[in-house]
C-alpha positions in Angstrom: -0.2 9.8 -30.4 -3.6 7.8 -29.9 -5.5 8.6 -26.6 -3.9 5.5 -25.2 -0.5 6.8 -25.4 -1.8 9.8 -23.6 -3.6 8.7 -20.9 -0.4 6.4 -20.4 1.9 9.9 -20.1 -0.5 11.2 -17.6 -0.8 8.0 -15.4 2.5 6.8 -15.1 3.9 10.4 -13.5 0.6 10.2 -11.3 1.3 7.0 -10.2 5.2 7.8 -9.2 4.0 10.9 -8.2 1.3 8.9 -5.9 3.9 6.2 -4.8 6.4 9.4 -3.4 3.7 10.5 -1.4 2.4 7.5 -0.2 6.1 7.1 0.9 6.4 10.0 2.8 3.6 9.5 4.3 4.8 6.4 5.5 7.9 7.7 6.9 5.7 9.9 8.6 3.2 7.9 10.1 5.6 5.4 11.4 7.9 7.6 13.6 4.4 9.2 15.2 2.6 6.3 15.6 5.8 4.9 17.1 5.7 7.6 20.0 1.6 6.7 21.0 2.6 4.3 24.4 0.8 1.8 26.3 -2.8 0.4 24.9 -3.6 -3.2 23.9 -2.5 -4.5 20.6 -5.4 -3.1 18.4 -6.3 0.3 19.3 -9.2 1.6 17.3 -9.1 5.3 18.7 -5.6 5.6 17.9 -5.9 8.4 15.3 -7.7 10.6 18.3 -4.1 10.3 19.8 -2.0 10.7 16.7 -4.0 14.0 15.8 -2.2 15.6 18.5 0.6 15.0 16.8 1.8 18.0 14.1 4.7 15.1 12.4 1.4 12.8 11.8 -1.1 15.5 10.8 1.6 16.7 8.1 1.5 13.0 6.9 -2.3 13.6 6.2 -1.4 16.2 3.5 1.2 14.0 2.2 -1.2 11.1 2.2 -4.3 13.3 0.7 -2.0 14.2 -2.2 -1.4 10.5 -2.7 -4.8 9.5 -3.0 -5.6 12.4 -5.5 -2.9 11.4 -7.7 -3.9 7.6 -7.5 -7.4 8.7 -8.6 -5.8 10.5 -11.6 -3.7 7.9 -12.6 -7.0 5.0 -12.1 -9.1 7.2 -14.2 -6.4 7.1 -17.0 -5.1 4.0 -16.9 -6.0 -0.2 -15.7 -5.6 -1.1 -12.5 -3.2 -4.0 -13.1 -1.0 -0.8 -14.6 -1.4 1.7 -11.7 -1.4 -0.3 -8.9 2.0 -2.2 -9.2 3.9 1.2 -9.9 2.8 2.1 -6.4 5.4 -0.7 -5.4 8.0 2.4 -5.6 6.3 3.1 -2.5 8.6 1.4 -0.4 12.0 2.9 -2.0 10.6 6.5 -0.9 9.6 5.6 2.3 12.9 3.9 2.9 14.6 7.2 1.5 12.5 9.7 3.3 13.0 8.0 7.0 17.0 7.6 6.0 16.5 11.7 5.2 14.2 11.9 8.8 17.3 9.7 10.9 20.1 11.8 8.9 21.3 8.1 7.5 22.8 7.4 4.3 21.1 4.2 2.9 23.5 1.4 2.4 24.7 -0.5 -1.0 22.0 -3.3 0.3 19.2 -0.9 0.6 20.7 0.5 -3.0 20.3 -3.1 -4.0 17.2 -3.5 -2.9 15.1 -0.4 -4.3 16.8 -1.3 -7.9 15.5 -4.7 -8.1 11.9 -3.1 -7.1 12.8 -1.0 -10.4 14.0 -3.6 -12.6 10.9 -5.9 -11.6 8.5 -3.2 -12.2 10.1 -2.2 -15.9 10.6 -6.6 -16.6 6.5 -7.1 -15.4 5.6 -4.0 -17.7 7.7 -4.7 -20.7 6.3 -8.1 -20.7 2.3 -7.7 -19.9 0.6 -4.0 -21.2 -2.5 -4.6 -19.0 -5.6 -4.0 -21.4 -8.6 -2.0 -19.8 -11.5 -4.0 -18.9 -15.5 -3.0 -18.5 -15.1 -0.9 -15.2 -18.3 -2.4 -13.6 -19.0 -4.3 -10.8 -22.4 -5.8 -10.2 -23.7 -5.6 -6.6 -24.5 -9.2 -6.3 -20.6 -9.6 -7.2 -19.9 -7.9 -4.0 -21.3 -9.9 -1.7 -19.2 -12.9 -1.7 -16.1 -10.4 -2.4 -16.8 -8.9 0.6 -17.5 -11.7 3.1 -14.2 -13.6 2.2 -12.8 -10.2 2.7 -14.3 -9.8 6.7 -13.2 -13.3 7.2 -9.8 -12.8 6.1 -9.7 -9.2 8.1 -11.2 -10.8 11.1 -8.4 -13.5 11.0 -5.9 -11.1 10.7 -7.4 -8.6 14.3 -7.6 -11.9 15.4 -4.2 -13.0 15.3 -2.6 -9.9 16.4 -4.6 -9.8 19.4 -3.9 -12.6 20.3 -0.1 -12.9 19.4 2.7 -10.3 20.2 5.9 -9.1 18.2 6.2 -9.7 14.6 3.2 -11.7 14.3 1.2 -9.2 15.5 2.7 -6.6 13.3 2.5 -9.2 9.9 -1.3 -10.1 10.7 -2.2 -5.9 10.6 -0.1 -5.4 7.9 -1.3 -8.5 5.6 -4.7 -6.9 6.5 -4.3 -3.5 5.6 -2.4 -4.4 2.4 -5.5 -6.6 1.2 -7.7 -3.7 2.3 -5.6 -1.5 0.1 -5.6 -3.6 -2.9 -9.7 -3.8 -2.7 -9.8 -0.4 -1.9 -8.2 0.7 -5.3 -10.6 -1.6 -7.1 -12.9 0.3 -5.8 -11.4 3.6 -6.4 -11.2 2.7 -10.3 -14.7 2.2 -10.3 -15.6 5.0 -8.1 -13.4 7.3 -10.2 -15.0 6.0 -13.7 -18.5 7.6 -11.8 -16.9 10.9 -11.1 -16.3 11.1 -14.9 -20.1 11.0 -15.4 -20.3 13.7 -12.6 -20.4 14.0 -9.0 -24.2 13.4 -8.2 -23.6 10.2 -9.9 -20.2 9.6 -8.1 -22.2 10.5 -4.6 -25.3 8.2 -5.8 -23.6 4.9 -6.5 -22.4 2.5 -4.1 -18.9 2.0 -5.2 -18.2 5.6 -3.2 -18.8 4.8 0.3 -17.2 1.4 -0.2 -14.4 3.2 -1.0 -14.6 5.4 2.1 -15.0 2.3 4.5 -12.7 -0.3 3.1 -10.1 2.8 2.9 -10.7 4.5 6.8 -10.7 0.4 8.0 -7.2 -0.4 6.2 -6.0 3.1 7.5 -6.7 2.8 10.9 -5.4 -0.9 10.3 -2.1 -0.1 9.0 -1.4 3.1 12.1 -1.4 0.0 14.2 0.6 -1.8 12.5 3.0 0.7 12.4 2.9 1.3 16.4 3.6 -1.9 17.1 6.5 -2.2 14.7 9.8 -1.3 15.8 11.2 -1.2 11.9 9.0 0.4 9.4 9.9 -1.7 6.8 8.0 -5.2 7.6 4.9 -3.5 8.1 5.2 -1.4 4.9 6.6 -4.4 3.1 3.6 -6.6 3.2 1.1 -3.7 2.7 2.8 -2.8 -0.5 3.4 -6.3 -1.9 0.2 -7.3 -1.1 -2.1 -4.3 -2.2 -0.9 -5.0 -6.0 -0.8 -8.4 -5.9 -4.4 -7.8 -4.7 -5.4 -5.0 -7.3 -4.3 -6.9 -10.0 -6.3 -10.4 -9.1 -9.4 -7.6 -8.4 -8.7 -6.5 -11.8 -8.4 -9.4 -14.1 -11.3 -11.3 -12.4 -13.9 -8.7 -11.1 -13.2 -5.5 -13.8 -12.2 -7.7 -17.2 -8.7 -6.4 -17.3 -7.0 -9.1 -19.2 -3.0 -9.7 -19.4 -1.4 -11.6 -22.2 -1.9 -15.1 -21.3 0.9 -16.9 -23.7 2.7 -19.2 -21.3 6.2 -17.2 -22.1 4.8 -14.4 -21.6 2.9 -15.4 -17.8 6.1 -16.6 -17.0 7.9 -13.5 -17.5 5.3 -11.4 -15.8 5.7 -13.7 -12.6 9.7 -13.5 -12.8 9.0 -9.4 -12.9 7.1 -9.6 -9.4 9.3 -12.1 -8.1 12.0 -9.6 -8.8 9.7 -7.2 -7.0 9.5 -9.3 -4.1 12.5 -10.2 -3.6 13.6 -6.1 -3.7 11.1 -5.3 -1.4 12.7 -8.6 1.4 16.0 -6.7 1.0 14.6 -3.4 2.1 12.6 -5.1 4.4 15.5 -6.8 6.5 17.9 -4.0 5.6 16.0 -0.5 5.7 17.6 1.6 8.1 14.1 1.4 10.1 14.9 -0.7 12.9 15.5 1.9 16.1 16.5 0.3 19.4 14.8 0.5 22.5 16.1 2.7 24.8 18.3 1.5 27.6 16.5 0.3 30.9 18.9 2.3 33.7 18.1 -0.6 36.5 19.7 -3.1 34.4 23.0 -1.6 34.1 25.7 -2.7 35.9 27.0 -1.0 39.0 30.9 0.3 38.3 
């Protein structure tokens, strides 16, 4: 086996691996962020109030275990391979709160997570992402990264200013792109670690990391607060941060997928596929909790 094959059998378990704890951690997050109260729409010291919280703090591990096994995976493998197998995600998050509410999922949320599968194995047959140079000049940055505070300053913006789903769809569309230009960053932050740590803590791509990552966090704990369902809010994060990763990818790192017109077209039907497994479990996941009963609008008997 050629050291592509085996860097492939070390990524794709890390990335599953990665996607089940990123799931979790969802689960997690969402049902203690769900119990912070009162606030305004965007609450930047909102993880001062979660951290009293042992259900959320448990969610860190699961989450730091994530992001260790995505770093494995990115240091084996392209991004516009890693990043869409995170899509599975979503089908462990929508398992683990179904295990956390004592629900069976239903034949639609069944429905649902396969298609995110069958997507996944259609876009992978079909486009064996090549790696590209793994750099990222500085000047590159620049205009990366001011379309990028546009687009997030939109976004805070928008859910400020508008309530209910809205609100919830403008964080989440925000932390999702975060994400995806956070793992960008990760592949070539992880590519310095393999030269050592003083050059991993003496490069830039590092602290990027580290602020694009804490920003899209505490982005995304919002997002969840002010989302009854889990699933909307997790929905858009993870359709967006590959979607993201792979555009990063193919036009900032030289990854290159196979560009015969057959074979772009069956790449897009594979996320299609993808996205329309991840709208099932978004309208379906057994997420959606009711709001308590008010007592003063009952009727008298």
């Amino acid at each position: 086996m050629n050291d592509s094959g085996t860097a492939l059998w070390i990524a794709v378990p890390a990335a599953i691996l990665a996607a089940a704890a990123f799931g979790l951690t969802g689960a997690l997050q969402h049902r203690a962020a769900r119990r912070v109260e009162g606030g305004g729409p965007v609450q930047w010291g909102l993880v001062f109030t979660l951290l009293r919280q042992p259900l959320w703090l448990l969610s860190l591990v699961a989450n730091g275990l994530g992001i260790a096994l995505q770093w494995i995976a990115l240091s084996m493998a392209p991004l516009a391979f890693v990043q869409p197998l995170l899509v599975t995600g979503l089908v462990f998050a929508v398992f683990c709160t179904s295990a956390l509410r004592r629900q069976r999922p239903d034949a639609v949320v069944l429905l649902g997570a396969a298609l995110c599968v069958a997507g996944l194995a259609t876009f992978f047959a079909i486009a064996e992402p090549e790696p590209g140079h793994g750099e990222l000049a500085l000047g590159e940055v620049v205009p990366l990264a001011g379309g990028l505070a546009v687009l997030i300053g939109i976004c805070v913006a928008i859910a400020v200013r508008l309530p209910g789903r809205a609100r919830v769809l403008a964080l989440a569309t925000a932390t999702g792109v975060l994400y995806g230009v956070t793992a960008g960053l990760t592949k070539l932050a992880s590519e310095d670690l393999r030269k050592g740590v003083v050059t991993l803590l003496t490069n830039w791509h590092f602290y990027l990391v580290v602020i694009c990552g804490v920003t899209g966090f505490l982005l995304s704990q919002n997002a969840f607060r002010v989302g009854v369902a889990l699933s909307p809010a997790l929905a858009v994060i993870v359709a967006l941060d590959p979607l993201v990763s792979i555009g990063v990818g193919v036009l900032w790192l030289g990854e290159s997928l196979p560009s015969n017109p057959a074979q772009v077209l069956g790449q897009v039907l594979g996320l299609a596929i993808v996205i329309a497994g991840i709208a099932i479990l978004s309208r379906r996941a057994p997420q959606t909790a009711q709001a308590p009963p008010d007592p003063s609008r009952r009727e008298a008997t």
